[in-house]
N, C-alpha and C positions, 0 to 999 in steps of 0.2 A: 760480227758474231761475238770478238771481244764484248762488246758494251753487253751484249745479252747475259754473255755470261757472267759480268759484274752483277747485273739488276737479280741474275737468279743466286747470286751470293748474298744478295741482302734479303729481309723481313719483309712483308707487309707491314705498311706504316702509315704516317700522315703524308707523306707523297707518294707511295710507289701501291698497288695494287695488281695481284693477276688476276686477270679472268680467261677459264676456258675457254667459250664464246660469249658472244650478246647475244642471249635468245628471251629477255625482258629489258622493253623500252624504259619502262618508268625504274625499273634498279639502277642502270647506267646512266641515267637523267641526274640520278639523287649523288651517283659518286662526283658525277662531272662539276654538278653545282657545289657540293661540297669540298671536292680539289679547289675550284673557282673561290671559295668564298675563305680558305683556308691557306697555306702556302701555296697552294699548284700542286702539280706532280704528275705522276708518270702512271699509266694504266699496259701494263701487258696483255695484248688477248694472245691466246694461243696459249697459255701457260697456264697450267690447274694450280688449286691453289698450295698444292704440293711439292709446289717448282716442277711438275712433268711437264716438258715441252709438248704439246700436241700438234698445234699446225691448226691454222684458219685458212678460210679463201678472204685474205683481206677486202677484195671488194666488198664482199657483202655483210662483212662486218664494219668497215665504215660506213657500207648504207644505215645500216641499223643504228648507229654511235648519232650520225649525222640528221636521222629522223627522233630519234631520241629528244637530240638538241633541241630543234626544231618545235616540236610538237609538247614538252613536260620542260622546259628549262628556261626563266623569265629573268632576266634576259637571257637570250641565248650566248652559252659558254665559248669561249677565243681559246682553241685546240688546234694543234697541226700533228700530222702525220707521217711517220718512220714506218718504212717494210721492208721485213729482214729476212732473205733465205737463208735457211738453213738446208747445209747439203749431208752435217755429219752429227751424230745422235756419240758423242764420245768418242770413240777409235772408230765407228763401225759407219762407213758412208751409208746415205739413203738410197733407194733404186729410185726416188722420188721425192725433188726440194719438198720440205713444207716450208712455212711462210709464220713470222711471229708479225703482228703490228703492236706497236709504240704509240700511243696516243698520251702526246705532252698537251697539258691541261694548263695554262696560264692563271697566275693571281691574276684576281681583278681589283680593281679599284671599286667597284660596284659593287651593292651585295643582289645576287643571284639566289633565286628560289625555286622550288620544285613545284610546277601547277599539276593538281591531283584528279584524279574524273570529274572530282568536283566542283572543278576550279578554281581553289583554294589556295591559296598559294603557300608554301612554305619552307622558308630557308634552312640548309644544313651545313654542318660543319666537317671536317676530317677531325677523330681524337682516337692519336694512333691508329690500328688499322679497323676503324669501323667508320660509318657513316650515320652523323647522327644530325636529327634536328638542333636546330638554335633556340 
């Protein structure tokens, strides 16, 4: 929980991102390959981009993270996976853990691109906290 509360001390930046959930493949395609082609770094799901802790069902946000990959990300991005419950929102315990996932995004040595419905392919970058083509 420590480390959470580090990540929600700091900005949105070239490595660290929140996202509430993954409910678009091709969005979290474009950050993953642009972590990948940038320093790396760190994606929070469960966290808005407000720092409010929400809560995922991590499984099925690694499915989505993992089909992402899969299916929009050439090459596919080298990411591993942190799940953190959470039992206390401040002073105030939960009647019910929620759960943050951490997805550490590796540099690559490769440069990695986003393929588009059109099959197009095209590499992005991290600058500061956006996600942008190269």
């Amino acid at each position: 929980m420590e480390l959470i509360h580090q990540f929600l001390k700091s900005e949105e930046g070239e490595q660290l991102d929140f996202k509430q959930s993954i409910n678009k493949s091709p969005r979290i395609a474009k950050t993953l390959v642009a972590f990948a082609n940038t320093q790396g770094g760190k994606i929070l799901v469960g966290v808005s981009d407000n720092k409010k802790i929400m809560g995922i069902d991590p499984e099925e946000e690694m499915y989505m993270i993992n089909k992402a990959n899969r299916e929009y990300c050439v090459p596919p991005v080298h990411c591993t996976y942190e799940i953190f419950e959470i039992d206390y929102l401040g002073d105030q315990e939960l009647e019910e853990e929620i759960y943050i996932l951490v997805v550490n995004v590796s540099k690559s040595t490769k440069q990695h691109a986003f393929r588009g419905h059109d099959g197009k392919l095209l590499p992005y970058q991290r600058i500061a906290d956006m996600t942008k083509p190269i």
